[in-house]
Residue, then its C-alpha position, 0 to 999 in steps of 0.5 A: x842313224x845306228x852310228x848316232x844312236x851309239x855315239x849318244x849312248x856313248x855321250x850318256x854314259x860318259x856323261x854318267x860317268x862325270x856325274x860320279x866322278x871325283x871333283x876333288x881337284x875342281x875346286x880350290x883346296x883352300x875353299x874347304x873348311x869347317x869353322x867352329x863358332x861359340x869356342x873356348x880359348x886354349x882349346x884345340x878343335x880336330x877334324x877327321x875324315x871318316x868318309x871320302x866324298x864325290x860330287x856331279x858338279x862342284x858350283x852346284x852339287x846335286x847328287x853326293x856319293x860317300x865312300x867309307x875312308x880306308x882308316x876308318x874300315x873296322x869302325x864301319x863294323x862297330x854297332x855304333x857306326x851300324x846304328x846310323x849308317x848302312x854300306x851297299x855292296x859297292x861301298x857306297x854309304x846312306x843312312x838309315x831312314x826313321x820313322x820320322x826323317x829320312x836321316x838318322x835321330x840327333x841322338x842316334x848322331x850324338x851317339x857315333x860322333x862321341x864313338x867316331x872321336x874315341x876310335x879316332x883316338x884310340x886308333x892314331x887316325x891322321x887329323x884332316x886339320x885342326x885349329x887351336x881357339x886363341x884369347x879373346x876368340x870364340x870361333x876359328x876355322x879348320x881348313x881341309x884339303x877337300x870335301x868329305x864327311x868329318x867328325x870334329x871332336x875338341x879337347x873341351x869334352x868328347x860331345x864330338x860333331x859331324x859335317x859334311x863339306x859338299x865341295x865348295x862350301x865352307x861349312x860352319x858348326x857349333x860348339x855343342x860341348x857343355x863344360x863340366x863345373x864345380x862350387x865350392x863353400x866351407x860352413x860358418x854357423x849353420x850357413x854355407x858361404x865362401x869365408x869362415x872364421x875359426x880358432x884354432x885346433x877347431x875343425x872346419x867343415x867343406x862342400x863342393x858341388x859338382x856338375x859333370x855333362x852328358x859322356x865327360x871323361x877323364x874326370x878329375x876334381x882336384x882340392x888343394x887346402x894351405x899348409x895351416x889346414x889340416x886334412x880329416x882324410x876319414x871325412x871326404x864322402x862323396x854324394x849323388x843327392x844334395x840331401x847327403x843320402x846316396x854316397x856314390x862309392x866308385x868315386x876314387x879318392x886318393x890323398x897324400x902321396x896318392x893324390x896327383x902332384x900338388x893337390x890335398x886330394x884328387x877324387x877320380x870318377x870313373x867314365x861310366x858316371x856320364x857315359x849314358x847320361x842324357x842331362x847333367x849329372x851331379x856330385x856333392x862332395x863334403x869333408x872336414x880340416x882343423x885350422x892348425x897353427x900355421x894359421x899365426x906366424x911369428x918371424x922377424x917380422x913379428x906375429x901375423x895372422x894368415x888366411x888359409x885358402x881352400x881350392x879347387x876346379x875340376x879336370x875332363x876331357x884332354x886336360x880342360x879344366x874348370x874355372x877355379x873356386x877357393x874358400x877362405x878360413x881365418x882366425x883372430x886375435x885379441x888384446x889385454x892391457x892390464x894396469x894399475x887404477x889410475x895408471x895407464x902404465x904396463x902392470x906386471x905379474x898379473x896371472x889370467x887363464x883364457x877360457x871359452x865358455x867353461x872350458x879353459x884355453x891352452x895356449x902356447x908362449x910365443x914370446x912375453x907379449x904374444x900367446x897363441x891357442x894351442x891345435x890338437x897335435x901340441x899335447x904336451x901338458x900345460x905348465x903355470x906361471x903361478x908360484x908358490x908365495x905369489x911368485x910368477x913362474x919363468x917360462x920360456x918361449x914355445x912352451x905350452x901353458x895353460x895361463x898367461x902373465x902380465x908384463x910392464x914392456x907392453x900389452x899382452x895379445x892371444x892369437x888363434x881365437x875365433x870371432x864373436x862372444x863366448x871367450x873371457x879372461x880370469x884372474x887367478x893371480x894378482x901382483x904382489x900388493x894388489x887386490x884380485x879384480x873379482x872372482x868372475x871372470x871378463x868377458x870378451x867379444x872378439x871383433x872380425x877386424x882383430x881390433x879388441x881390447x880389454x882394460x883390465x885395473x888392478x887396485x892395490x891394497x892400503x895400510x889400515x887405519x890407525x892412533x899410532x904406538x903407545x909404548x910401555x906407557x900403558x903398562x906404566x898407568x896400569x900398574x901405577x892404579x893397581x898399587x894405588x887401589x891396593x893402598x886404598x883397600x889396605x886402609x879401609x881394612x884398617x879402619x874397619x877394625x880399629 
C-alpha cells in the first residue's frame, strides 16, 4: 500500500509537471500566426514577442503561464508595462485586476502597446514575423514559430495591438490605426474651393486642414506650389481653431533650403501634439502666394496660359502618408481687334492703356501682337508707345509699358488678366487720320474660357465742305465797283455846284 501511495504521488507530480510544461513543439510551427484584417496596401504589420508562453495541452489549453521574454526585461520595469502587468517572485506574468474586469482597461492596454512598439524600436528587439499589406488587400497573415503574447505595431501609425496565440490557434486582429489626413482650398471671392482665378502679380490666399489621431508621430505636412506661385514666407501661420484665433507656435516650419527636398515648405509638428490626445485632433494652416509670370508662357510654340497647382498630404508614423490634395489657380486672357468702320481689316497705330477699375495696368511686350500684366518683381518704369506729333514709339520686345498699340498683322491679346468684369480699354491715341473713339473708356468682361473679344472701330476724318476756289476774280469786281462808285460820287459833286 506505501509503495502505491508513492507511486501515485509520483504520477501526480509528474503529471503536474506536464501541465506546466512548454508545448512549444506539440504543435505544428506553421499553425501559429497573427492575421491582420481592414490593412492598408504598402503597409508592413511586425510582431514582437514580449511574453513567452506555455500551455497544459495544446488541442484543448486550459491553463497558460506567461513569462516575461529576456529582450524585453528592462521594458518590464517601465510605468507602462507596471500600470498593466504584475511579475511574481517566480517571473510568472498576470495582469492586474480593475474595478470592473479582472483584465486590465482598454485604454490602460492601448497605453503599453503604443510603449511595448516604440521600445521595440528604439531597442532593435528582433521581430517574431511580419507581412507587408499587397494592392488590392486589406488583411494578411503574420506567421510565428510559436505561441506567445505579442505586440503588432504597423508602419501606418504607433496605435500598436496586443494578442495572445494560446498554441494552436491562429488568432486574428484588427487594424485599429486610424489615418492622419489633410484638405486643402485656395479663396475665390469670399469662398473657399479647389479652383481660383487670379491676374497676375494678384496674391492668392490658401487653407489646409489638418486631422492628425490620437499618438501620430513623426508628423509632417508637406506643400509644394508651381513655379508660377510665389511663396509669402511671412504668411504661413498655423492654427488650433477653425476660427483663426489660437495659433499653435510649436509647429516648425521650415521653407526654402530648410524645407525637405522638393517641397515649398515642410511644417513639422512635434509628438507631443498627439501624445496624449484621446480623439482626433486638429490643425488649420493659412498662407498666401502671388501668381508671378510663369503663369503665361511664350516659346516656339507661342503664348500659353499655364495652370498652377498647389499641393499637398501629410507624413507620419514610418513614412505613411496621406492621399495628396491639390488647388488649381489660373489667369486669363483677352483679345482686341481694332479696325476702321466698315472694315474688317487690322487698323495699325491705334494707342490703348489696359485699366482695372481706376487704375492703369502695366504690362509687358511679349511681341507686337501679345502683351502680359506685369507681377510685382518687374518694376522697372513703363515707357509709352505714344509719340510726339501723333507718332507711335518703337518698342522692343520684354520691355515694360504702360499701353499697347494696334497693328495691321493681326489682333492684339493681353494675358494674365483675371476673370469676370472690372477691366476696360482706353484710347489715348488714334491713327494718323482717324477720329478718337471717345473719351470713355470700353469696358470688358473677361470670359473663364479665354474667349473674349472686343471690336474696337475707329472713324477717320473727312475733308469739309466746299464751293471751290475763286481766285484773284474777286479782288478784280471789287475793285472795278470801287473805281466805278467813286466816278459816280465825283460827278454828282459837279453838278451840285455848277
Amino acid at each position: 500500500m506505501k509503495i502505491f501511495k508513492k507511486m501515485m504521488a509520483i504520477a501526480v507530480s509528474f503529471l503536474m509537471m506536464l501541465a506546466m510544461a512548454t508545448t512549444v513543439f506539440a504543435v505544428n510551427p506553421a499553425d501559429y500566426s497573427i492575421t491582420v484584417n481592414n490593412a492598408k496596401a504598402g503597409e508592413t504589420y511586425t510582431a514582437y514577442k514580449m511574453f513567452d508562453l506555455s500551455v497544459n495541452d495544446p488541442t484543448n489549453p486550459t491553463a497558460f503561464r506567461y513569462t516575461v521574454n529576456s529582450a524585453w526585461a528592462s521594458f518590464a520595469e517601465t510605468p507602462e508595462f507596471k500600470a498593466v502587468y504584475t511579475v511574481d517572485e517566480q517571473g510568472y506574468v498576470t495582469s492586474k485586476e480593475t474595478s470592473t474586469t479582472k483584465w486590465a482597461a482598454a485604454s490602460e492596454m492601448s497605453k503599453v502597446a503604443d510603449a511595448a512598439a516604440k521600445f521595440a524600436k528604439d531597442n532593435g528587439i528582433s521581430e517574431a514575423g511580419h507581412v507587408t499589406i499587397e494592392s488590392g488587400q486589406t488583411s494578411g497573415k503574420i506567421n510565428l514559430s510559436g505561441p506567445g503574447y505579442y505586440v503588432v505595431s504597423s508602419t501606418l501609425g504607433t496605435r500598436a495591438m496586443i494578442e495572445t496565440t494560446p498554441a494552436e490557434a491562429a488568432v486574428t486582429i484588427n487594424e485599429k490605426n486610424e489615418e492622419d489626413t489633410i484638405d486643402k482650398k485656395v479663396k475665390e471671392g469670399d469662398t473657399y474651393g479647389t479652383n481660383s482665378d487670379a491676374q497676375v502679380g494678384d496674391t492668392v490666399e490658401f487653407k489646409s486642414e489638418v486631422t492628425i489621431v490620437p499618438r501620430s508621430v513623426n508628423v509632417k505636412i508637406h506643400d509644394t506650389m508651381d513655379s508660377g506661385l510665389t511663396l509669402n514666407t511671412s504668411s504661413i501661420k498655423v492654427y488650433t481653431d477653425e476660427a483663426l484665433t489660437t495659433e499653435y507656435s510649436a509647429a516648425n516650419v521650415k521653407t526654402g533650403a530648410q524645407a525637405d527636398s522638393d517641397d515649398t515648405f515642410t511644417i513639422v509638428i512635434p509628438d507631443a501634439f498627439a501624445a496624449t490626445a484621446t480623439a482626433n485632433q486638429k490643425l488649420y494652416i493659412v498662407y498666401t502666394a502671388e501668381i508671378n509670370q510663369n503663369a503665361v508662357v511664350k516659346d516656339s510654340n507661342g503664348v500659353a496660359i499655364v495652370d498652377q497647382n498647389n499641393k499637398t498630404h501629410v507624413a507620419f508614423g514610418d513614412g505613411t502618408t496621406s492621399e495628396e490634395k491639390t488647388t488649381t489657380t489660373t489667369t486669363h486672357k483677352f483679345t482686341v481687334h481694332k479696325h476702321a468702320t466698315g472694315e474688317t481689316t487690322n487698323l495699325a497705330d491705334a494707342i490703348f492703356q489696359v485699366k482695372k477699375g481706376d487704375v492703369v495696368v502695366n504690362l509687358v511686350k511679349l511681341d507686337d501682337n501679345n502683351y502680359r500684366v506685369v507681377d510685382d518683381t518687374e518694376t522697372t518704369a513703363p515707357v509709352s508707345h505714344v509719340g510726339t506729333d501723333n507718332s507711335v514709339n518703337t518698342v522692343v520686345a520684354n520691355t515694360i509699358v504702360s499701353d499697347f498699340v494696334t497693328v495691321s498683322g493681326g489682333d492684339i491679346v493681353i494675358w494674365g488678366v483675371d476673370s469676370g468684369e472690372g477691366y476696360s480699354i482706353l484710347e489715348i491715341q488714334a491713327p494718323k487720320g482717324y477720329n478718337m473713339i471717345s473719351t470713355n473708356p470700353v469696358t470688358i468682361t473677361v470670359d473663364a474660357n479665354n474667349s473674349t473679344t472686343t471690336d474696337v472701330e475707329n472713324k477717320t476724318g473727312t475733308v469739309l465742305p466746299s464751293t471751290g476756289g475763286i481766285g484773284t476774280t474777286i479782288f478784280y469786281a471789287l475793285g472795278t465797283l470801287l473805281i466805278a462808285g467813286s466816278a459816280i460820287l465825283f460827278v454828282n459833286k459837279r453838278r451840285q455846284h455848277s
